[in-house]
Each structure stands twice: as structure tokens, then as C-alpha cells.
C-alpha positions as CSV (number, residue, x, y, z in Angstrom):
1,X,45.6,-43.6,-181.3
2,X,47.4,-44.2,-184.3
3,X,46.1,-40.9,-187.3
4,X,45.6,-38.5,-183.9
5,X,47.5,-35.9,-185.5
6,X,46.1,-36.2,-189.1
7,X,44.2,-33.2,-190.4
8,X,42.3,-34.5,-193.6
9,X,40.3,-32.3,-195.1
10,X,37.7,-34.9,-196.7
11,X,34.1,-35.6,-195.0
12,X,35.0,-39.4,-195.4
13,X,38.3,-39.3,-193.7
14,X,37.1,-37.2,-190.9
15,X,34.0,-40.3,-190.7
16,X,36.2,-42.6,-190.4
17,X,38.2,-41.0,-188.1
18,X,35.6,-40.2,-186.0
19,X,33.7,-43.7,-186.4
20,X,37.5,-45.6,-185.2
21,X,37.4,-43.2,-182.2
22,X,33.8,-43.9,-181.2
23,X,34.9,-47.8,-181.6
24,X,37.8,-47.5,-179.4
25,X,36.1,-45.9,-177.0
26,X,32.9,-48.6,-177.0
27,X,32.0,-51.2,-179.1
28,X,28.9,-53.1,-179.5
29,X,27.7,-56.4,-181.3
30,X,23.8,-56.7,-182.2
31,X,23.2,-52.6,-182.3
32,X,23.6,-49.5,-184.3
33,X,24.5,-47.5,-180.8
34,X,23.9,-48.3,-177.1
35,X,23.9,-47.0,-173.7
36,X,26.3,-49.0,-171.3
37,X,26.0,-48.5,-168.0
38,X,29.1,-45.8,-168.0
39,X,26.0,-43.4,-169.6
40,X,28.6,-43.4,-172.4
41,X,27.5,-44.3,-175.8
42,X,28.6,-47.9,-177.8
43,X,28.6,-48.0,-181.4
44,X,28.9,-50.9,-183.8
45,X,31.0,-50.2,-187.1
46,X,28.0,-48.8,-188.9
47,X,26.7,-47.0,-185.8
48,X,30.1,-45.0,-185.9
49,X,29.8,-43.7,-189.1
50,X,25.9,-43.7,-189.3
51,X,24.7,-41.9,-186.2
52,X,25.1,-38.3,-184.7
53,X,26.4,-37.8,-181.2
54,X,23.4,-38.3,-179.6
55,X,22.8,-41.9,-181.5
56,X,20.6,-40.7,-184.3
57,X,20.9,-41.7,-187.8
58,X,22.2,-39.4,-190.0
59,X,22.9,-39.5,-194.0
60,X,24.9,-38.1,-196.5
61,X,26.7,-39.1,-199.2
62,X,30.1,-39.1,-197.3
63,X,28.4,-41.3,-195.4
64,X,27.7,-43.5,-198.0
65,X,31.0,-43.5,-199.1
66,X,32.7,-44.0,-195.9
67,X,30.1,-47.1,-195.5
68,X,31.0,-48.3,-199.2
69,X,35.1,-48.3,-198.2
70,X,35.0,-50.0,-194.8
71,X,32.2,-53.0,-197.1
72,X,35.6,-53.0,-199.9
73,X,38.1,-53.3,-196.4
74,X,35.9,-56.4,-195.2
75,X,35.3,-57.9,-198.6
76,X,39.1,-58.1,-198.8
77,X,39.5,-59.4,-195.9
78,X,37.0,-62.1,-195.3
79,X,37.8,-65.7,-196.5
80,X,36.7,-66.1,-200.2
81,X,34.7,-69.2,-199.1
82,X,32.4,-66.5,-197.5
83,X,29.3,-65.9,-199.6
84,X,29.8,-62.3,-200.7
85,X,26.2,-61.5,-199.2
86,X,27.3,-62.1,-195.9
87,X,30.7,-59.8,-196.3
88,X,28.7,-56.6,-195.0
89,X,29.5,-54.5,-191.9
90,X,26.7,-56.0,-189.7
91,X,27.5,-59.2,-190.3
92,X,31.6,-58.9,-190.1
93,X,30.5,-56.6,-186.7
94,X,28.4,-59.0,-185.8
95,X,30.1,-62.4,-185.8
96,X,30.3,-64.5,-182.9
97,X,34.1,-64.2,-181.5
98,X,34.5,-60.7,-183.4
99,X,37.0,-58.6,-181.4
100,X,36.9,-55.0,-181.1
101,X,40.5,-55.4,-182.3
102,X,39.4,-56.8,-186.1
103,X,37.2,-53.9,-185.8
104,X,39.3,-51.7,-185.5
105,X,42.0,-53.1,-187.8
106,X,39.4,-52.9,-190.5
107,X,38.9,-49.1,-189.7
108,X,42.9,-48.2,-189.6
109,X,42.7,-49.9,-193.5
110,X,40.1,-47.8,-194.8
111,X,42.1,-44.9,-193.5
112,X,44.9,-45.9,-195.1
113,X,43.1,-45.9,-197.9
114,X,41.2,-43.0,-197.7
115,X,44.5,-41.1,-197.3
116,X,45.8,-42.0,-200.7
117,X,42.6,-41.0,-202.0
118,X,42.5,-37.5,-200.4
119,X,46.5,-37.5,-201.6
120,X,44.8,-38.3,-205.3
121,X,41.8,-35.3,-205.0
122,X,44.9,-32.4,-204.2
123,X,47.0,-33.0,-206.7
């Protein structure tokens, strides 16, 4: 997966790192985190960042912030004829014909983005 090797030292990066990962590995439409029948655990986009291991919800404010940069990924890239409202993470997860693919994509932006942030904090 494409970041494997990156060693981040932010709570936010690791997040997002973590919630691409749990993506990747199942996806869901409709829920914060469900049991498939593999026994393995699917997590929508908040879900990944949101919940502990075993599906709880969690917060902190890394949290938040990871949360607040994949909202400024999807707000970016949703059609400007979208009402802003509706330009949140459930509703982008949640969209009929969403792919895990978009999902993902929007997760590999906020990285990108969170990397030129944690570049900003060391120097």
C-alpha cells in the first residue's frame, strides 16, 4: 500500500494511516464498523478513524483533526453544485455507487496533506 514505509510521528498521520489500512482491508456503506462474515471487521471512512480495534468509539482531538482533513479532502472534491451540508464523510461514504476506490483516493489526499503539515511542525 502506497505510505507503507512512512514513519510519521503525528497522532493524525498515524489515524489516517491506520483508518486507509482498515478501508483497504473492508469497507462498509450505512455503518460506523461491521462484522462480515470473514469475522473481520468493516469500517466506513469515519469508522476508520473513529473507533478502536474492537469497533468502539473513541475521541481525541487528533481525532478531530483527522476527521476535519478528510471533511476539507471531500469538500474539494465534490462538485460545487453539491450543497455544502451534504459534503460530509457519511454522506460522501455513503452515496449510492461510492467505490471503495474514491474512498480510498480521498484518504491517500489527506495523507499527502498531512505530510506537508508534519514537514511544517519540524522545521
Amino acid at each position: 500500500m502506497p505510505f507503507d514505509s512512512a514513519n510519521y510521528g503525528s497522532e493524525e498521520m498515524q489515524l489516517l494511516l491506520r483508518g486507509r489500512h482498515r478501508i483497504e482491508n473492508g469497507w462498509v456503506q450505512g455503518k460506523l464498523v461491521a462484522e462480515r462474515g470473514d469475522g473481520v471487521l468493516h469500517f466506513c471512512m469515519l469508522g476508520s478513524i473513529q473507533c478502536a480495534d474492537d469497533g468502539t468509539q473513541v475521541n481525541s482531538p487528533a481525532i478531530t483533526k483527522a476527521l476535519r482533513l478528510l471533511t476539507d479532502v471531500i469538500r474539494k472534491l465534490c462538485n460545487t453544485k453539491v450543497v455544502l451540508a451534504n459534503r460530509t464523510i457519511p454522506n460522501y461514504n455513503d452515496a449510492p455507487g461510492r467505490t471503495k476506490d474514491e474512498v480510498l483516493h480521498v484518504f491517500d489526499t489527506a495523507i499527502k496533506m498531512q505530510i506537508v503539515d508534519d514537514l511544517h511542525r519540524v522545521v
